[in-house]
C-alpha positions as a Markdown table, in Angstrom:
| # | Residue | x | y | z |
|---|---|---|---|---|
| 1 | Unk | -8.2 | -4.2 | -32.6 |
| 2 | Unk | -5.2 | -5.9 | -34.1 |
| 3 | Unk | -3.2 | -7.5 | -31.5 |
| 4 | Unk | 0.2 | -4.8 | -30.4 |
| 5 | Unk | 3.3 | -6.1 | -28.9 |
| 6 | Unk | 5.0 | -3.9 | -26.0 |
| 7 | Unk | 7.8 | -1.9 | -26.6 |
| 8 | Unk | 10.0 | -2.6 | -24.4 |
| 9 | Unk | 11.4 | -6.4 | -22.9 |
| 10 | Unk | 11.9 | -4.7 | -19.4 |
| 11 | Unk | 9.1 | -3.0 | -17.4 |
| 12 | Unk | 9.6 | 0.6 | -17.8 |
| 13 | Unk | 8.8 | 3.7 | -14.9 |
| 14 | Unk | 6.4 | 6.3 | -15.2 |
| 15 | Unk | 8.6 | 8.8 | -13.4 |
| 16 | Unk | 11.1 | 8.8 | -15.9 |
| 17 | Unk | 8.5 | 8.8 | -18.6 |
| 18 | Unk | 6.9 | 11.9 | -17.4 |
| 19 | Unk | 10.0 | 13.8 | -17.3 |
| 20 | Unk | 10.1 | 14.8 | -21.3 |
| 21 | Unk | 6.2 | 15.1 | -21.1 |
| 22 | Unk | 7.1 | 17.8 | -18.6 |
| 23 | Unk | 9.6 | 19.2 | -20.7 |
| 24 | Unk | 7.4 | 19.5 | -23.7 |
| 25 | Unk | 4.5 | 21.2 | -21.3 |
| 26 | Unk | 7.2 | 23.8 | -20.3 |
| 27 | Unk | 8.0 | 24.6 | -23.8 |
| 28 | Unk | 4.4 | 25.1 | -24.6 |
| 29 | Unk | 3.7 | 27.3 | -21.6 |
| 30 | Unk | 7.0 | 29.2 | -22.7 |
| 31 | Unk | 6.0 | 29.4 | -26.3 |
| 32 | Unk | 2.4 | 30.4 | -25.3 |
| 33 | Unk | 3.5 | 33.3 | -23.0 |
| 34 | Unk | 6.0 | 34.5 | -25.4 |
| 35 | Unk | 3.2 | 35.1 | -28.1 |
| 36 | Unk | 1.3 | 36.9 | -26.0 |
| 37 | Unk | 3.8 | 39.2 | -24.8 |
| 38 | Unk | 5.6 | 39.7 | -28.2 |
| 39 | Unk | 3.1 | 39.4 | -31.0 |
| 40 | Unk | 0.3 | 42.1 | -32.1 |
| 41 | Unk | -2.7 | 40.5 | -31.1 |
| 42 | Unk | -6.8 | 41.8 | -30.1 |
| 43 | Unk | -7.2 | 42.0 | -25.9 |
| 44 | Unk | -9.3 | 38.9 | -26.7 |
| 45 | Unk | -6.1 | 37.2 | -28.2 |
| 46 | Unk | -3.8 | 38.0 | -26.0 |
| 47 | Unk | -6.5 | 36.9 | -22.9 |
| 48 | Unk | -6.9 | 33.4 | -24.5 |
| 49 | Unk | -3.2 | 32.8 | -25.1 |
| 50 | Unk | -2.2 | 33.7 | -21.4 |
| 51 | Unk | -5.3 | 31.5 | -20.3 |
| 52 | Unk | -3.8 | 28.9 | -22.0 |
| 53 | Unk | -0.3 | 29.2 | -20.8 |
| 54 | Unk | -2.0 | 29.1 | -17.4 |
| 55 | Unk | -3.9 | 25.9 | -18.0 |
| 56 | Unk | -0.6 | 24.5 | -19.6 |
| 57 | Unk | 1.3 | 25.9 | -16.4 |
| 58 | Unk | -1.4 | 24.1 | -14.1 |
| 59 | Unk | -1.7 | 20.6 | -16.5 |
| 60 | Unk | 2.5 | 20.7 | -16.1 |
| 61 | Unk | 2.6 | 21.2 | -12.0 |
| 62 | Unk | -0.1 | 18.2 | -12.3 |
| 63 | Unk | 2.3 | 15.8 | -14.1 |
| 64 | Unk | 5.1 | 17.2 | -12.1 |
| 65 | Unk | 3.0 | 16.0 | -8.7 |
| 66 | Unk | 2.3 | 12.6 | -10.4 |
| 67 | Unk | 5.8 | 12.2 | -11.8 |
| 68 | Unk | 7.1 | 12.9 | -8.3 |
| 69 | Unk | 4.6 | 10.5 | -6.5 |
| 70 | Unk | 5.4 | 7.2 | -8.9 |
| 71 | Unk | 9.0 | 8.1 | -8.0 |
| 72 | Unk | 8.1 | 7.9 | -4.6 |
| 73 | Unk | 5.9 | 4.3 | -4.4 |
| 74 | Unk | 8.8 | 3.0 | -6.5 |
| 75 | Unk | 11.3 | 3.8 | -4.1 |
| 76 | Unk | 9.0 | 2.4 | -1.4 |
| 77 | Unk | 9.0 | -0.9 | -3.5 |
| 78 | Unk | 13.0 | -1.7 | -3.8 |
């Protein structure tokens, strides 16, 4: 594996990184709902999209929960 530098000079935080992954699930869960309200689809279609705006729903609250808890230990540390 070639040998990659780091972005960054200074370290960076995970709580602020995770916000516009957040964001980005959101959308997703948003966009995924709205098909399956708005678009003509089979029962079967309509099942999976939901499903998956519930597993994007869940995977968002997840990173929300980790987000919030590196805040948290990084507060404890200054």
């Amino acid at each position: 594996m070639p040998y990659l530098s780091k972005y960054h000079i200074a370290e960076q935080q995970a709580s602020v990184l995770l916000r516009p992954v957040g964001d980005t699930l959101l959308e997703l869960e948003g966009r995924t709902s709205h098909y399956a309200a708005r678009l003509h689809l089979s029962d079967a279609d309509q099942t999976a999209l939901l499903a998956a705006s519930q597993a994007i729903a869940a995977a968002r609250a997840e990173v929300e929960r980790i987000r919030s808890a590196a805040d948290r230990t990084r507060g404890s540390d200054v």
